[in-house]
C-alpha positions in Angstrom: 0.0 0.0 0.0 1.0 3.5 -0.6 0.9 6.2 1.4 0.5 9.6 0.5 0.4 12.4 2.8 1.6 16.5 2.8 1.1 18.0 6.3 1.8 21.7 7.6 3.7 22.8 10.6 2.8 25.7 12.7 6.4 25.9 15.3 7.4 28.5 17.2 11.1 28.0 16.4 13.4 27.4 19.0 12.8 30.1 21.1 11.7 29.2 25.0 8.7 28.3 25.5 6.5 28.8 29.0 4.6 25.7 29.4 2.4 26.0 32.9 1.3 22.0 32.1 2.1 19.9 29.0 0.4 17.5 27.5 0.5 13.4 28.1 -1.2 11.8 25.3 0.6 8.8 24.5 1.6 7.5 21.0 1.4 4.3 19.9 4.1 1.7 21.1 6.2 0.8 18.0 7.4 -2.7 19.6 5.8 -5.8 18.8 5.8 -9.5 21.0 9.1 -9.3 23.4 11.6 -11.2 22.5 12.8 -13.5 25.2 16.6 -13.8 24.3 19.1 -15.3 26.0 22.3 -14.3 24.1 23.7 -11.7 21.1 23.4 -14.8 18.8 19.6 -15.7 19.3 18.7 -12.1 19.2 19.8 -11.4 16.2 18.7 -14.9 14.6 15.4 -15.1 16.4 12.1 -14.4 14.0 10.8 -10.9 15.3 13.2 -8.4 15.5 10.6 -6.4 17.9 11.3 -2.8 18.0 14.9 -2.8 15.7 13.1 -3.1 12.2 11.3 0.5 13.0 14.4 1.8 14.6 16.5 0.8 11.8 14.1 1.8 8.8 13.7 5.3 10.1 16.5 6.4 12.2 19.3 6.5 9.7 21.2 10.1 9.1 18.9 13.3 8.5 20.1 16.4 6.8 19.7 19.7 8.3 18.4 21.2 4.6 15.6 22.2 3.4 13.4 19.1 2.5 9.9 18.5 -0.2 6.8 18.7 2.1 5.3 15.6 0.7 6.4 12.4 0.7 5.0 8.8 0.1 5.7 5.7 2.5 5.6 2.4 1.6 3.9 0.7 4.1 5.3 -2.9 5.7 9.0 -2.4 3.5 10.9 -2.8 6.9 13.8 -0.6 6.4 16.4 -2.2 3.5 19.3 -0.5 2.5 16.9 1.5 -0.2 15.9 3.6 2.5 18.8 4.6 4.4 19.8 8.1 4.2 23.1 9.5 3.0 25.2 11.5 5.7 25.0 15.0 5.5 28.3 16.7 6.4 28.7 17.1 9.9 29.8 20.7 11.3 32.2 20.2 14.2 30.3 20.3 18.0 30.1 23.2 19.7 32.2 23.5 22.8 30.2 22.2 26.0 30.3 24.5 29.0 29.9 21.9 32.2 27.6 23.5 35.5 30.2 22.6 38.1 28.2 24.4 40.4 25.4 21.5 40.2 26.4 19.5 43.1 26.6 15.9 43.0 27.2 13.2 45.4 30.4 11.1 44.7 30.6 7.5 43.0 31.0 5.6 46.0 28.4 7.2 48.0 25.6 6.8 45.1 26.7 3.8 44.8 26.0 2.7 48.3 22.3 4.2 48.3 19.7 2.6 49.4 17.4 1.3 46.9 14.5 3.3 47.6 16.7 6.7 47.1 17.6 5.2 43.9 15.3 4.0 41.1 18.2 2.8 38.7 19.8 0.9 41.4 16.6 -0.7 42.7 15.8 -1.7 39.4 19.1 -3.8 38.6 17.0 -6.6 39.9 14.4 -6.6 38.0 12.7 -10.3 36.2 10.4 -7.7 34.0 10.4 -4.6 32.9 7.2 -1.9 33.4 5.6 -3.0 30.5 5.8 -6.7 30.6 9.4 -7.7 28.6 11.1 -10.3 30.5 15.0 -9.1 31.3 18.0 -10.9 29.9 19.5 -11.9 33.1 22.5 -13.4 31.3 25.7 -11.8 32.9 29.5 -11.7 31.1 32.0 -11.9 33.6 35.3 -12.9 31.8 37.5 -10.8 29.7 37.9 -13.9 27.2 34.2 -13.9 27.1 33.4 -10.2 25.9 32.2 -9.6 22.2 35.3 -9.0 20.7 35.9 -7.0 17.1 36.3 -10.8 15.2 32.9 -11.8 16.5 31.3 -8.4 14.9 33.1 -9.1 11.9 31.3 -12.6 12.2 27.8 -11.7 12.7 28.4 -9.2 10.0 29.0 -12.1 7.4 25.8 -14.4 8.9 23.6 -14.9 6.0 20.6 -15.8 8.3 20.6 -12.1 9.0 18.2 -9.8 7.8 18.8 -6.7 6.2 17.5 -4.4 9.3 19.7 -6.2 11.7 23.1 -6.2 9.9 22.3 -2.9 9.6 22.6 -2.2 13.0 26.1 -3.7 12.5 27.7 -0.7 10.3 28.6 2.8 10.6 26.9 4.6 11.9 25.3 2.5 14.4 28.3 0.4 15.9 30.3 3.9 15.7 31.6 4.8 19.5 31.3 8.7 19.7 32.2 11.2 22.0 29.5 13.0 23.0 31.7 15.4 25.6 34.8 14.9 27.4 34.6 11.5 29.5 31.2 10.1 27.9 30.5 8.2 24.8 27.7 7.2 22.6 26.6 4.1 21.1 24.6 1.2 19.4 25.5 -2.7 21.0 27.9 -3.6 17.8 30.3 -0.9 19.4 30.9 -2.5 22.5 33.0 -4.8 21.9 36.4 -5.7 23.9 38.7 -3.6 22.0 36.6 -0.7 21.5 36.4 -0.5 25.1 39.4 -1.2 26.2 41.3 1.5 23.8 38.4 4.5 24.7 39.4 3.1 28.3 35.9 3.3 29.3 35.2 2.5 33.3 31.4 2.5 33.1 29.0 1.1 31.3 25.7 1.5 31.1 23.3 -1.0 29.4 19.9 1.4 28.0 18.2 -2.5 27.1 15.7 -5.2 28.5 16.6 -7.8 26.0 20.8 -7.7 25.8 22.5 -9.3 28.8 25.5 -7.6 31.5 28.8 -7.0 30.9 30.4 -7.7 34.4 34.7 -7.9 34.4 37.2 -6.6 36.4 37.7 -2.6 36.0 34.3 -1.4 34.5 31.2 -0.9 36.5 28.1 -1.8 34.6 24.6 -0.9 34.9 20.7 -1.8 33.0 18.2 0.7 32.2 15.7 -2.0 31.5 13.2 0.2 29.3 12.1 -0.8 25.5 11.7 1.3 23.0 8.5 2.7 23.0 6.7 6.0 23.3 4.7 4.3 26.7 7.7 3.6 28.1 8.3 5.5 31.3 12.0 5.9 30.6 11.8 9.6 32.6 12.1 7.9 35.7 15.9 7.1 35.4 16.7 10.7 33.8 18.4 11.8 37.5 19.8 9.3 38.6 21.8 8.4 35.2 22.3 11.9 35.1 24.2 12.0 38.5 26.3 8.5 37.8 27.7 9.6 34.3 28.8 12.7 36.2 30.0 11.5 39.3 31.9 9.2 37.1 33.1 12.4 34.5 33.8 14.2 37.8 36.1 11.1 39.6 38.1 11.0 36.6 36.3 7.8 34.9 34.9 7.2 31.3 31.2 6.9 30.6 29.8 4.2 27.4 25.7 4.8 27.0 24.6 2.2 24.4 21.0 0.5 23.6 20.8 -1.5 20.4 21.5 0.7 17.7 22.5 4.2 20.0 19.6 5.9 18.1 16.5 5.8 20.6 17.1 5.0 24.3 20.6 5.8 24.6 20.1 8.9 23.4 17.5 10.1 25.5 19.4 9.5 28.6 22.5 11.1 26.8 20.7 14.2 26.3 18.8 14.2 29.5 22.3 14.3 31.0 22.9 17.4 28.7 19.9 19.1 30.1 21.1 18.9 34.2 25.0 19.0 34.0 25.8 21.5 30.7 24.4 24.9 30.2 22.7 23.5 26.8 19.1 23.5 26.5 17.4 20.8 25.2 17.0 22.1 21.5 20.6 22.8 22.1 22.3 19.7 23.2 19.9 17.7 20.5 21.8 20.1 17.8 24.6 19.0 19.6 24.4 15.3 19.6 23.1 15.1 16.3 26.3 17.3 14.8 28.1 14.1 16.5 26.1 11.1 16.0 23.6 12.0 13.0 21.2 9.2 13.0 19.7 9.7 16.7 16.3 10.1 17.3 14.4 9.4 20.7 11.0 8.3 19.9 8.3 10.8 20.1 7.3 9.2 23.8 10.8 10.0 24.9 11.3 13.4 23.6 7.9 14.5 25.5 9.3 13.1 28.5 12.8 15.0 27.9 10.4 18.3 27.4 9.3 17.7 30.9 12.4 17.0 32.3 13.7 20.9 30.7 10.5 22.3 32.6 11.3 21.3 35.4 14.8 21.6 35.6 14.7 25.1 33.8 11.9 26.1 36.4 8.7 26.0 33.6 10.7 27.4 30.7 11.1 24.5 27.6 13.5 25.6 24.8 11.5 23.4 22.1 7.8 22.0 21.9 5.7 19.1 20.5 3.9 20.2 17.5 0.8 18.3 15.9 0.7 17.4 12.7 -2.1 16.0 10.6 -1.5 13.7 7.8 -3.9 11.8 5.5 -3.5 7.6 4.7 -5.3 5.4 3.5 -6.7 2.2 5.5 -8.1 -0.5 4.6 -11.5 -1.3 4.9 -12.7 -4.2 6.8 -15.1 -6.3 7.9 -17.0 -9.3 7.0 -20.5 -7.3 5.9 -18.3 -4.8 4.4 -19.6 -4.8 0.9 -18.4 -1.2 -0.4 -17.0 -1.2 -3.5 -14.3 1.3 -2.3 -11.4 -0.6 -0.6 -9.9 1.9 1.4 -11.0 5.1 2.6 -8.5 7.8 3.3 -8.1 9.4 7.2 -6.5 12.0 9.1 -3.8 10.8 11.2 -2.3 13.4 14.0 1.5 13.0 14.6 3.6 14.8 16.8 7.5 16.0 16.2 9.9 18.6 17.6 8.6 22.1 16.6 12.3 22.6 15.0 12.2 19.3 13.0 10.6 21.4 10.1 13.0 23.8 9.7 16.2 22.3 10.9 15.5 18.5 10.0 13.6 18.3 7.5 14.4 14.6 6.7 14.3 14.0 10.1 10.5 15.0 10.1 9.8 13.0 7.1 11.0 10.0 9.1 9.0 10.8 12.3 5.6 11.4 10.5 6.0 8.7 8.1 6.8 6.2 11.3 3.7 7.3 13.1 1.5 7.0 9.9 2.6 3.2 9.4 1.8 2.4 13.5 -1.4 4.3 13.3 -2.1 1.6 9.8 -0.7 -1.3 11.8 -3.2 -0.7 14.6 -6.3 -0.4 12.7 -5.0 -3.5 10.6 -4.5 -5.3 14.0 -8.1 -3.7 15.2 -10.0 -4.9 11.5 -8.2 -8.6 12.4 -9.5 -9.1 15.7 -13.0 -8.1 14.6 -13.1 -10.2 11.7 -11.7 -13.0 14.0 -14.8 -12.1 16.5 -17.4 -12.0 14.0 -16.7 -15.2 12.4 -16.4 -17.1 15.8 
């Protein structure tokens, strides 16, 4: 099916923006049955890829040019190497100007709080995660054992693979950047033995339900065990992330972020640390990351709850806003006493995206909408199933 869709944006730029309460409404989670994994291996071989195919389909690079207002989708493609985006050139970062005068506790004292003072350190126990996905409790505790460079060189060569996951597996995915001095930014491909041994990274922390612990000698790791999905209360760890990576930055010590491709989760904790311990806003340090890492995008769930997290660090004042969108698909019609003639019928779909998405990214808001149109059509695809299952029972 194709579909077709212009849409206009009405943004106030990136000027601040006083917010006295912001809107909840959710978006549609874009991860499908939970994969129950075990290892690296039967992830990647296993049937569903769950939430990868629409990270990988629609996060590759954006430009920060000026972009055609309409675009057509093609509905259930899942993401081959057709649709990934050429990098734009990247202008160098900005420097980053650190607030030493946020106070934080040290390493070893967070480290020793008790689990009720500490959500990420209560949750290192966790079976499941919020929203039902059971946790890969699998743990790695020997150097020898580590995913090592010839092992990614491997994987990259499995022919059982599918296109979306050896994607995941390149540039700029497995890419370790720096985002500022002492913390890095990646995908899982990236973290491999020698990768962090020569970045001499002492921290690790694990943004993932469904890859298992790295646990040797020298690096402190930790699980953020959220998936990636807009209904996914990732807010919730923003502080105390925030005040590891720094205590760690601050005690001399190296900081890796990954998830599964560094696009999505990852990202959002990376700029939520932004937001408390630099003077960057958050339109800022997002122009920030991306000059680094170019295919990031938190999903539309995540960025609302990074809005919330400026307000109330910035005392009510947001440098960006979520800006509604309507765009028009077509959907099929169902039903068993459907008889119309007509086979689809053509509906207004609302998406949200960054108010500076349409002038700074435009192919960044080409991917957004088009991956909230093709949810919104899975849903009532799913919805038109289960009645016509109902009916004929």
């Amino acid at each position: 099916m194709i579909l077709k869709s212009n849409y206009s944006v009405k943004s106030g730029g990136s000027k601040a923006h006083h917010h006295p309460k912001l809107s909840t409404a959710s978006s549609a989670s874009s991860s499908g049955q939970p994969l129950h994994v075990q290892s690296v291996n039967e992830l990647f071989t296993a049937g569903n890829p769950g939430s990868l195919s629409s990270v990988i389909s629609l996060g590759s690079p954006s430009s920060r040019e000026g972009g055609n207002a309409e675009m057509k989708v093609v509905e259930g493609e899942g993401g081959g190497e057709g649709e990934t985006l050429a990098p734009p050139p990247v202008e160098p970062p900005q420097p980053v100007t650190f607030r030493e005068d946020v106070p934080v506790e040290s390493l070893e004292v967070l480290l020793s709080s008790s689990s009720a003072e500490n959500q990420l350190l209560s949750d290192q126990s966790l079976a499941t995660t919020a929203n039902g996905m059971k946790v890969n409790r699998s743990v790695v505790t020997r150097v020898r054992r580590m995913f090592s460079t010839a092992e990614l060189e491997k994987m990259r060569h499995n022919g059982a693979l599918s296109a979306d996951i050896r994607t995941v597996l390149y540039p700029p995915y497995c890419s370790v950047d720096q985002i500022v001095p002492g913390l890095f930014l990646c995908g899982f491909a990236g973290t491999t033995k020698e990768r962090l041994q020569s970045a001499k990274i002492s921290l690790l922390l694990n943004v993932t339900w469904e890859l298992g612990l790295l646990r040797v000698t020298g690096l402190r790791s930790f699980r953020v065990p959220v998936d990636d999905s807009p209904e996914e209360t990732i807010g919730r760890y923003f502080n105390d992330v925030a005040d590891l990576l720094e205590a760690n930055r601050r005690a001399g010590g190296r900081s890796l972020v990954h998830c599964l491709a560094g696009v999505s989760r990852s990202a959002t904790l990376v700029l939520a640390y932004l937001l408390k311990y630099t003077t960057l806003s958050l339109h800022q340090a997002f122009v920030h990351l991306h000059s680094i890492r170019p295919c990031v995008r938190p999903n539309i769930g995540f960025f609302r709850q990074l809005i919330e997290w400026e307000l109330r660090l910035r005392g009510g004042i947001a440098s960006t806003q979520l800006v509604t969108l309507y765009r028009t698909a077509k959907v099929a019609k169902g039903g068993a006493d459907d008889s119309s003639e007509e086979p689809e019928v053509v509906v207004q779909v609302a998406v949200q995206v960054p108010d500076f998405y349409a002038t700074e990214y435009p192919r960044l808001l080409e991917a957004e909408c088009s991956k909230q149109v093709r949810l919104y059509v899975m849903q009532q695809q799913q919805q038109q199933q289960q009645q016509l299952q109902e009916q004929t029972e």
